[in-house]
N, C-alpha and C positions, 0 to 999 in steps of 0.2 A: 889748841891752847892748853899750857899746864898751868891749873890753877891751883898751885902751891902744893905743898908734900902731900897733904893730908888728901887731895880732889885728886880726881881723876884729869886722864890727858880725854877731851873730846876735840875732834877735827872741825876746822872751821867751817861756814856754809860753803858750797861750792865748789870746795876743793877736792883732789884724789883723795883723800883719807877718805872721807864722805860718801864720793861716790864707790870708793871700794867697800866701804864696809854696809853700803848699801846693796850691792851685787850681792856679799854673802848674806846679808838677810831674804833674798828675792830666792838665792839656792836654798835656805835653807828654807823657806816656805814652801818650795817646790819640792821638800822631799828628797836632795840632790845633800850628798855625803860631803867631805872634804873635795876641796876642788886643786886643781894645779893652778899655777900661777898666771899662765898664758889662758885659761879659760876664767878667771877672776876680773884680770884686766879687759878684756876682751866686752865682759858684761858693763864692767863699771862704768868703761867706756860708751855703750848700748845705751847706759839711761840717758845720758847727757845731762846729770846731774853738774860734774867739773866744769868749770868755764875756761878750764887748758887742755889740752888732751895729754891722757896717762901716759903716752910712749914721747912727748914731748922732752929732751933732754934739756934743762935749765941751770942757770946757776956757775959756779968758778970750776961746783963739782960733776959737773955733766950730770945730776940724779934724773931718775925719771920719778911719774907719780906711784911706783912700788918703793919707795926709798922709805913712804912713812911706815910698812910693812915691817921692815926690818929695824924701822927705830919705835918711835909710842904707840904704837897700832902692840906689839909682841913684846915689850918691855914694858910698859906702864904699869901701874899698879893700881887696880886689878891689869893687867893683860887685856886687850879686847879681845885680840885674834890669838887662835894658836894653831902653831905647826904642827901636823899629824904624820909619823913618818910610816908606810914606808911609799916613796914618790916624793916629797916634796911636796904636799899637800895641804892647804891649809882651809882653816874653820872658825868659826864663833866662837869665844872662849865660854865655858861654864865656870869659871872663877866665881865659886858665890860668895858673895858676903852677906847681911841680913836682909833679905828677903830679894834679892836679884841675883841674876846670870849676867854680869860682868858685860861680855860680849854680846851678846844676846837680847838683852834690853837696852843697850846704846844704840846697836845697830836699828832697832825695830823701831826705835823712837825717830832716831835721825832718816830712817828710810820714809817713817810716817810725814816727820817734817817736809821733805823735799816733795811728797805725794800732794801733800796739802799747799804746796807754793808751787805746785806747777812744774816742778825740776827734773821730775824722775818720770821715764815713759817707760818703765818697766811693765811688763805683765804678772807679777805679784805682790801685789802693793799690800801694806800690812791691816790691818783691819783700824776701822776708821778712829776708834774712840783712842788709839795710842797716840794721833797729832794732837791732844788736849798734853801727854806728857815729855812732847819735847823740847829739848834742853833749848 
């Protein structure tokens, strides 16, 4: 959802944007650098956070669930995700603005959220006290 100029774009519950930018908080808990695209989706798909699968083509425009990648996931403002070149490689954005990392505490929050409702069966779940600040 874009909630008007001034908010931020966050991804709805359940969806790929969700479960992808829940993947990159579970890499980046584990200490794991920018990832390729095929090992992103790969995980996002692992939690079974999405209730469609990511490689799933939908729509008039055949997208799959990387499509929110290259739309408000890398364009929003702040950015959540960014692109790390060289590979194609992509990350958590550090977009700060006053007192957050952009990418990095949406993700942690929304990863926390889906831990705490049951969604995500990931092996690094974020530490417990961040499901009190999700969106």
């Amino acid at each position: 959802r874009i909630f008007g100029r001034a908010r931020r774009y966050l991804p709805r519950d359940r969806t790929c944007g969700h479960a992808l930018l829940c993947a990159l908080d579970a890499f980046a808990r584990s200490g794991a650098g920018p990832q390729k695209k095929d090992a992103i989706m790969a995980a996002a798909e692992r939690t079974g956070i999405s209730t469609v699968s990511l490689y799933e083509k939908s729509g008039p425009m055949r997208y799959d669930g990387w499509a929110c990648v290259g739309g408000n996931l890398t364009t929003g403002d702040p950015p959540l995700v960014a692109k790390v070149n060289p590979g194609m490689r992509f990350t958590l954005s550090t977009a700060s603005g006053p007192g957050h990392d952009a990418g990095r505490d949406v993700a942690a929050a929304l990863h926390a959220h889906a831990h705490n409702r049951g969604w995500c069966s990931c092996a690094n779940p974020p530490p417990r006290g961040l499901a009190a600040c999700a969106p």
